[in-house]
C-alpha positions as CSV (number, residue, x, y, z in Angstrom):
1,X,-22.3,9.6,-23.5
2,X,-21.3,5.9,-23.2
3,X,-19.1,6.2,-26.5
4,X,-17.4,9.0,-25.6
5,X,-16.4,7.3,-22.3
6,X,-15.4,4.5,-23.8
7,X,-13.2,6.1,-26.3
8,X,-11.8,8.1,-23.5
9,X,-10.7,5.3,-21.2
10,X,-9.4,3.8,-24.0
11,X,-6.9,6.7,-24.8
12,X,-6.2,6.6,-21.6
13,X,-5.3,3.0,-21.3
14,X,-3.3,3.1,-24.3
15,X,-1.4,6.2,-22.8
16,X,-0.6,4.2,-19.8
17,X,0.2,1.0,-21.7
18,X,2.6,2.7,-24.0
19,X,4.0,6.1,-23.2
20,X,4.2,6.0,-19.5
21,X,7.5,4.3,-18.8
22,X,7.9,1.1,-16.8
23,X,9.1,2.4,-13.2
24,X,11.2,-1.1,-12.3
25,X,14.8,-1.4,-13.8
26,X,14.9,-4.9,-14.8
27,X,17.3,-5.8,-12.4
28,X,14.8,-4.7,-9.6
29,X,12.0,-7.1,-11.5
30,X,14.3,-9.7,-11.5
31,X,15.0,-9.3,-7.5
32,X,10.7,-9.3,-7.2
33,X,10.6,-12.3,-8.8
34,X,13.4,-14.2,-6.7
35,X,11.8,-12.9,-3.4
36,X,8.1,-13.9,-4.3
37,X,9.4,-17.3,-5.8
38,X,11.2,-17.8,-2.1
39,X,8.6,-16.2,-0.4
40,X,6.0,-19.2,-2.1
41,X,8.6,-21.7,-1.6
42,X,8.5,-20.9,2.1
43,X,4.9,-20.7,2.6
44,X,4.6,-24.1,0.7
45,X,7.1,-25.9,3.1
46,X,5.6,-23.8,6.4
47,X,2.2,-25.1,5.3
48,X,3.7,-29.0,5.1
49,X,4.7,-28.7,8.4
50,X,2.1,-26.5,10.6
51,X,-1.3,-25.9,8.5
52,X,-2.1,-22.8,10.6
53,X,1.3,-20.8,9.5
54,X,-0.5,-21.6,6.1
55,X,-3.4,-19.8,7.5
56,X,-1.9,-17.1,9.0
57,X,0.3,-16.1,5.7
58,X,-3.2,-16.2,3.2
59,X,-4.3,-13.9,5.8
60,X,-1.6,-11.6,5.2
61,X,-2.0,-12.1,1.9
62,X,-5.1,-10.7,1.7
63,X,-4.8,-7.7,3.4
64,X,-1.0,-7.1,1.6
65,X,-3.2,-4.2,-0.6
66,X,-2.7,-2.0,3.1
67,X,0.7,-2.2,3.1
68,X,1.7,1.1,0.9
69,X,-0.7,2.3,4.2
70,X,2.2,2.3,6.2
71,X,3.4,5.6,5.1
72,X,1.1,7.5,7.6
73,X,2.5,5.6,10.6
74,X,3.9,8.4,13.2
75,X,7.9,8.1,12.3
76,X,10.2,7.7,15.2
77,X,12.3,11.0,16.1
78,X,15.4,10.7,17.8
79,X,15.3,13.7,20.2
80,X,19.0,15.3,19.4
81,X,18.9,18.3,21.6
82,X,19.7,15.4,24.6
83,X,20.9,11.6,24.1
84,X,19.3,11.3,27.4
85,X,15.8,11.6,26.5
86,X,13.2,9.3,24.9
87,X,13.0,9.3,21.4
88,X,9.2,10.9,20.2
89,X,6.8,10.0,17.3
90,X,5.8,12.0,14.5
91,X,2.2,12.3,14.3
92,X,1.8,14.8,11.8
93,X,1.1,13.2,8.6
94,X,-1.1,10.5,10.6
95,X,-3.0,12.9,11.9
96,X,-3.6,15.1,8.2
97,X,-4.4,11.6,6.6
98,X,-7.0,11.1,9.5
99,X,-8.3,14.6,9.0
100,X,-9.0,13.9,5.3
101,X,-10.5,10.9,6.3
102,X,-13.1,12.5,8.3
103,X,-13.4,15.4,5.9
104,X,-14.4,13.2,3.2
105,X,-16.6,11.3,5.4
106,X,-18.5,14.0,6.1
107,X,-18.9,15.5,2.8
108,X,-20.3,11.9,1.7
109,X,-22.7,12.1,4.7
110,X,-24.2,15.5,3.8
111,X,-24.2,14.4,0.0
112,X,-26.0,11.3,0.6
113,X,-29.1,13.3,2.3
114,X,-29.5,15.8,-0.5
């Protein structure tokens, strides 16, 4: 069983490293690299000057794997039936992520006591 799981991730890895195109243009790499080069250049001169802005961006750092998280935010919807009301937030896919949270939680839970 061990072999064949090997041999299988490494098909897979091989499929990924070579037939699965690269989804950056290389203009769009290039514009990556000048912003994280800033970006370092920044933090290193914030750093020289307050050591807890140093701090606060490792912090940020660290907890950057979140960000594609930001995609089940409620979205602001500009109410266009009337300019004079407030503007709402779209729950919805907030509230399906949070529901498949749960579900899975749940199905760990029972799992775990069998």
């Amino acid at each position: 069983m061990f072999y064949v799981a090997t041999v299988t991730h490494l098909i897979c890895a091989i499929v990924v490293w070579f037939v699965i195109p690269e989804s950056l243009t290389q203009t769009q790499m290039h514009r990556s690299d000048v912003k994280y080069g800033k970006e370092l250049r920044d933090t290193a001169r914030d750093r020289e000057m307050n050591p807890a802005v140093g701090l606060l961006v490792r912090i940020k750092r660290l907890f950057a794997f979140l960000s594609p998280l930001a995609v089940v935010m409620p979205k602001i919807v500009a109410n266009r039936t009337s300019p004079l009301k407030k503007t709402t937030r779209d729950w919805s896919l907030t509230l399906i992520a949070a529901a498949y949270g749960f579900t899975i939680f749940i199905m760990v839970s029972t799992v775990e006591r069998i």
